[in-house]
C-alpha positions in Angstrom: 162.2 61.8 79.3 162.7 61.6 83.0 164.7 59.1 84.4 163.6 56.3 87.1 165.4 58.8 89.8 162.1 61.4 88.4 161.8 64.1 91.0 157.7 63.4 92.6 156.3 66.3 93.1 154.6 68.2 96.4 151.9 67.4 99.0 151.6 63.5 98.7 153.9 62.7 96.7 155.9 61.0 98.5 153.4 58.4 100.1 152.3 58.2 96.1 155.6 57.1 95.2 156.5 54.9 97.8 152.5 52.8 96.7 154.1 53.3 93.2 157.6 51.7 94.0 155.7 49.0 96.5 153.3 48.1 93.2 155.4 47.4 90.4 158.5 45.2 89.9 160.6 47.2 87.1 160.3 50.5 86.1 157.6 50.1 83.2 154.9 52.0 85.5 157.4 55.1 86.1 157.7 55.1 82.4 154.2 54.7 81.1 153.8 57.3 83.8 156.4 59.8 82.6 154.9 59.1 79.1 151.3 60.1 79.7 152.6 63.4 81.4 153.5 64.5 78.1 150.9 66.6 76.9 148.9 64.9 74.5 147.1 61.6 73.4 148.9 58.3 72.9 147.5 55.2 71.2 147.4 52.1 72.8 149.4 50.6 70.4 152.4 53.5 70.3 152.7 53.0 74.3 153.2 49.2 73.8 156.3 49.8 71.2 157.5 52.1 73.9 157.1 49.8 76.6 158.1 46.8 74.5 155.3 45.2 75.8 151.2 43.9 74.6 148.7 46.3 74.4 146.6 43.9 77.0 149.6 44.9 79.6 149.4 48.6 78.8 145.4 48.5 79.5 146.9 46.9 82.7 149.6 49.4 83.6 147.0 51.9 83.3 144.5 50.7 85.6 147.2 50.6 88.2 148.1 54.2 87.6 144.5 54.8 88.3 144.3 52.9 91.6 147.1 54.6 92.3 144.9 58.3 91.9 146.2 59.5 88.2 143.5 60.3 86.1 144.1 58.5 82.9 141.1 59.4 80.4 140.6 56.4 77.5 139.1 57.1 73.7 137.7 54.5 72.0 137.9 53.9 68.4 140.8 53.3 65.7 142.0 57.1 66.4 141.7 56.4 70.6 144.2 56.3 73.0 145.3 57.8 76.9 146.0 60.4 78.0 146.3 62.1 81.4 143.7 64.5 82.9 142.6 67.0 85.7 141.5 65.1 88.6 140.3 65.6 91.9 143.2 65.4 93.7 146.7 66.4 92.5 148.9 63.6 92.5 152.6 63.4 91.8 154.4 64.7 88.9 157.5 62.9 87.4 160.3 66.4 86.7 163.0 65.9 84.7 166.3 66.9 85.8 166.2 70.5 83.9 162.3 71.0 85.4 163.1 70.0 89.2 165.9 73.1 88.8 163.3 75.0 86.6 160.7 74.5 89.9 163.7 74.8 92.8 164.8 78.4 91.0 161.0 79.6 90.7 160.1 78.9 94.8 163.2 80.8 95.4 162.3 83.7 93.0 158.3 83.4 94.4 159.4 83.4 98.4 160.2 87.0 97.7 157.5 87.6 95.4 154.7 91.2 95.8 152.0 88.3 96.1 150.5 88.3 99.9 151.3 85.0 101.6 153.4 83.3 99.1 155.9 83.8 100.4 155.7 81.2 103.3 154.1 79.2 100.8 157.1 79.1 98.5 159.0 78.5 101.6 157.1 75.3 103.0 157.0 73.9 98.6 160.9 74.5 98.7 161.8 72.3 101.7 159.9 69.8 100.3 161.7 69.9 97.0 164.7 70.0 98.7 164.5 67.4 100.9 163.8 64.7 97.9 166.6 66.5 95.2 169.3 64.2 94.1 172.8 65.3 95.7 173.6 66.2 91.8 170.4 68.8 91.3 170.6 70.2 94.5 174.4 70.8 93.8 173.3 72.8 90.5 170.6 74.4 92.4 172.8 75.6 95.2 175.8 76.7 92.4 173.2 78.6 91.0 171.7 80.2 94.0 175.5 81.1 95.1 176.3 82.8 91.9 173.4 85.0 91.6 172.5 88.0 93.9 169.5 89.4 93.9 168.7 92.9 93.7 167.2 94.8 97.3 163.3 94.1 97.6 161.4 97.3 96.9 158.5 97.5 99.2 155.5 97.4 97.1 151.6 96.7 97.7 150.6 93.4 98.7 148.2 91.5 97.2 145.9 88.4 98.0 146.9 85.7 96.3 143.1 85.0 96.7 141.7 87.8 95.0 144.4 87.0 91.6 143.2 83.5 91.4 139.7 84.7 91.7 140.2 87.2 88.3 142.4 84.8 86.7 139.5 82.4 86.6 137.4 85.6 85.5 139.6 85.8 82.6 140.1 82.5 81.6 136.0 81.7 81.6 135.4 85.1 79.9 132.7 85.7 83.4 131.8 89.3 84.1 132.9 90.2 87.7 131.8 93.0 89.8 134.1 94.4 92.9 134.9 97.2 95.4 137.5 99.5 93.7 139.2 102.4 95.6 140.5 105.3 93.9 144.1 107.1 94.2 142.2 109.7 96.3 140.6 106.8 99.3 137.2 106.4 97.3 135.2 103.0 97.4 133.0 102.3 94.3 131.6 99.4 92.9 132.9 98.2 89.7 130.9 95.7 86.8 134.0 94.7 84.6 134.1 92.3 81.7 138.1 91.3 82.5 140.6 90.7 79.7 143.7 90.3 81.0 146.1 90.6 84.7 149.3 92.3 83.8 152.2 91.8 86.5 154.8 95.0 86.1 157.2 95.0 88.4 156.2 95.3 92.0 152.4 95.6 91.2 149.6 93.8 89.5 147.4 95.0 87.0 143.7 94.4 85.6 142.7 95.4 82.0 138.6 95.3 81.2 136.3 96.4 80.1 133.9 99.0 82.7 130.0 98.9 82.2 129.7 101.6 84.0 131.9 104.0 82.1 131.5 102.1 78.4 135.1 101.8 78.6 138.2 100.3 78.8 139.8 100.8 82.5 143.2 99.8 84.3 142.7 98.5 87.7 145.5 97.8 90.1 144.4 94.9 91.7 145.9 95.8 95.0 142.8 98.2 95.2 140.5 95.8 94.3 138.5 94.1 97.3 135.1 91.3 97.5 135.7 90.2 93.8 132.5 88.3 92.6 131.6 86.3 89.5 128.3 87.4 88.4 128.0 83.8 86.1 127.3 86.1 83.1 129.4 85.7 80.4 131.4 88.3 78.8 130.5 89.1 75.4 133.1 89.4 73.0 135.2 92.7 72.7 137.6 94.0 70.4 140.7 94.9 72.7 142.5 98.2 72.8 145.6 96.7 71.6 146.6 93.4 71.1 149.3 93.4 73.7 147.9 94.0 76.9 151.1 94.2 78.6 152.3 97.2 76.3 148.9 98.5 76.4 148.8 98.9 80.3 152.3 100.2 79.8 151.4 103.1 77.5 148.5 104.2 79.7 150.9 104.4 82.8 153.3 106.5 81.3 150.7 108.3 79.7 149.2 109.1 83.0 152.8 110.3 84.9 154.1 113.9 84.9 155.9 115.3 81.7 158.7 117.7 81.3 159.2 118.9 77.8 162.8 119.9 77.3 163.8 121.9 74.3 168.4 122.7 74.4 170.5 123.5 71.9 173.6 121.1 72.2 176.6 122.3 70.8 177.6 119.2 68.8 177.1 117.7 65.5 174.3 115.5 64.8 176.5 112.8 64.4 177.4 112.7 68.1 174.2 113.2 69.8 172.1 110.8 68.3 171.8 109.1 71.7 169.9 112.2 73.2 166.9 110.1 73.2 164.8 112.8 71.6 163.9 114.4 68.4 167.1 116.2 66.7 167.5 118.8 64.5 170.7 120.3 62.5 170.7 124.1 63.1 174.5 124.4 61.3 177.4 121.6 61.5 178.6 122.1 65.3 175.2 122.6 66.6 171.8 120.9 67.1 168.3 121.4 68.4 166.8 118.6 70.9 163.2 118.2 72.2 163.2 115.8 75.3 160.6 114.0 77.7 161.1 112.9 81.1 158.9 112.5 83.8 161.6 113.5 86.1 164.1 116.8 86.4 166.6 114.5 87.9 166.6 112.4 84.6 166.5 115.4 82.1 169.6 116.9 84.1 171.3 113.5 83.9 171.1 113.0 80.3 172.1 116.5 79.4 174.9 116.7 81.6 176.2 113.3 80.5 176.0 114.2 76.7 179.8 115.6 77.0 179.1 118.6 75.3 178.0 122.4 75.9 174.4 123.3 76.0 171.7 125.8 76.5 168.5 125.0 77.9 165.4 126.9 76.2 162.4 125.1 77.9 161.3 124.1 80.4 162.3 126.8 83.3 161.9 124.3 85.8 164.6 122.4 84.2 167.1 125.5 84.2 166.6 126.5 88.1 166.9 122.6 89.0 170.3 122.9 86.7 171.4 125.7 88.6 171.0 124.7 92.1 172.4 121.0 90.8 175.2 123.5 89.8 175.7 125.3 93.2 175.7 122.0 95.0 178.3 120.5 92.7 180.3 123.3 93.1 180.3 123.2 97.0 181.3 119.5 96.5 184.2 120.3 94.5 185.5 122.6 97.4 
């Protein structure tokens, strides 16, 4: 439960807090407050034994909250309570000490985030974080931040934060959308697409649906996808490819890169190349066949030549003529 020291939250906050502190004489309204942030319904009656106080003063207590801009919803009836809603506005939030780190590490992590813009925006939220942190959280924040460092940005494709919020929504209202797409090769078509789910890997964004066009499922990278527009029709239920969308998307990707087929005879015991990352088979006990896939020479010659044992490559040639000039060059190295 936060404490009376609660971190508020962006935007407003602060102005909130200070009506908050200027309207109350103890800190029964930070509690009730901190309460009702917990997601779910309280009784009138439960939130009284909290507060140790009459269910009169928590009806009370709660209409100051709601002066104050919190949305507190009411049920009637013996299984009624509060509980606190979406509102117009977004007012403060109460964090706990393990959430306003939680929040402090994510804006650090999301100022160097693929996502156009939010950057700055992560930015301007973390200053304002900052500036209200006690001296012992933004200790742990900065003891954290000096331990850890992170790897080199890859440069990546930008997208609009605009344009994911926009599909998000798509997704979570189960609304057909229709956009521009452009293809690998630079060509603009327009897409109707019943969305099922975004997939983040790594440095780009990802959209899994459903195409009308095509009466199939398609992968969209979202950075290609421009003048997104809910048609208001809703989507009509779909079994998916696979239940995890994530893997699903990852499948197809791999699926989609170059292949090498590798097929060596390693001159070791099964026992010791197990790790080949590829299908083995005995041919005698100081010998072994191995069928390999990469999508890169460079990775096939690595694992091979890391195995610390002799081998003969059978297929593919491409793999024995990059061996050989990886060969030439190592031996030029060496002197």
């Amino acid at each position: 439960m936060p404490t009376n020291d609660a971190i508020p939250g962006v935007g407003q906050n602060l102005s909130y807090m200070s009506g908050i502190l200027e309207d109350m004489s103890d800190s029964r309204l930070l509690t009730l407050l901190s309460l009702l942030q917990t997601p779910r319904e309280w009784p009138g009656g439960e939130l009284a034994d909290r507060l140790g106080v009459s269910r009169r003063t928590v009806r009370r207590d709660v209409e100051r909250l709601r002066d104050l801009g919190y949305p507190v919803e009411a049920t009637m009836g013996a299984a009624g309570g509060y509980r606190l809603v979406a509102g117009a506005a977004m007012p403060p939030l109460l964090l706990d000490d393990e959430e306003a780190v939680a929040i402090t590490v994510g804006l650090s992590t999301a100022a160097r985030h693929p996502v156009q813009g939010i950057e700055e925006a992560s930015v301007r939220a973390l200053a304002k974080l900052e500036q209200v942190l006690p001296a012992r959280l933004r200790y742990r924040v900065r003891a954290l931040s000096g331990a850890t460092v992170p790897m080199p940005a890859v440069e990546g494709p930008q997208v609009d934060p605009g344009r994911l919020t926009a599909l998000a929504a798509a997704v979570a209202n189960k609304e057909r959308v229709r956009f521009a797409y452009r293809t690998n090769d630079g060509t603009t078509t327009r897409r109707l697409v019943d969305p099922h789910r975004m997939v983040a890997a790594g440095r780009r964004w990802y959209l899994l649906g459903h195409d009308h066009d095509r009466d199939d499922w398609r992968i969209f990278r979202i950075d290609r996808i421009d003048d997104v527009r809910a048609t208001g029709a809703r989507v009509v239920p779909r079994e998916p490819p696979a239940g995890d969308a994530a893997a699903y998307v990852a499948d197809q990707l791999y699926s989609l890169a170059a292949t090498y087929e590798a097929v060596v005879t390693l001159r070791a015991p099964v026992t010791e190349v197990v790790r080949a990352l590829g299908e083995v088979t005995p041919i005698g006990e100081r010998a072994c066949r191995v069928r390999m896939h990469a999508d890169t020479l460079d990775w096939l010659a690595f694992r091979l030549t890391t195995l610390g044992c002799e081998f003969e490559v059978h297929e593919p040639p491409e793999l024995t003529a990059h061996l050989r000039a990886l060969a030439a060059r190592l031996t030029r190295a060496a002197g």
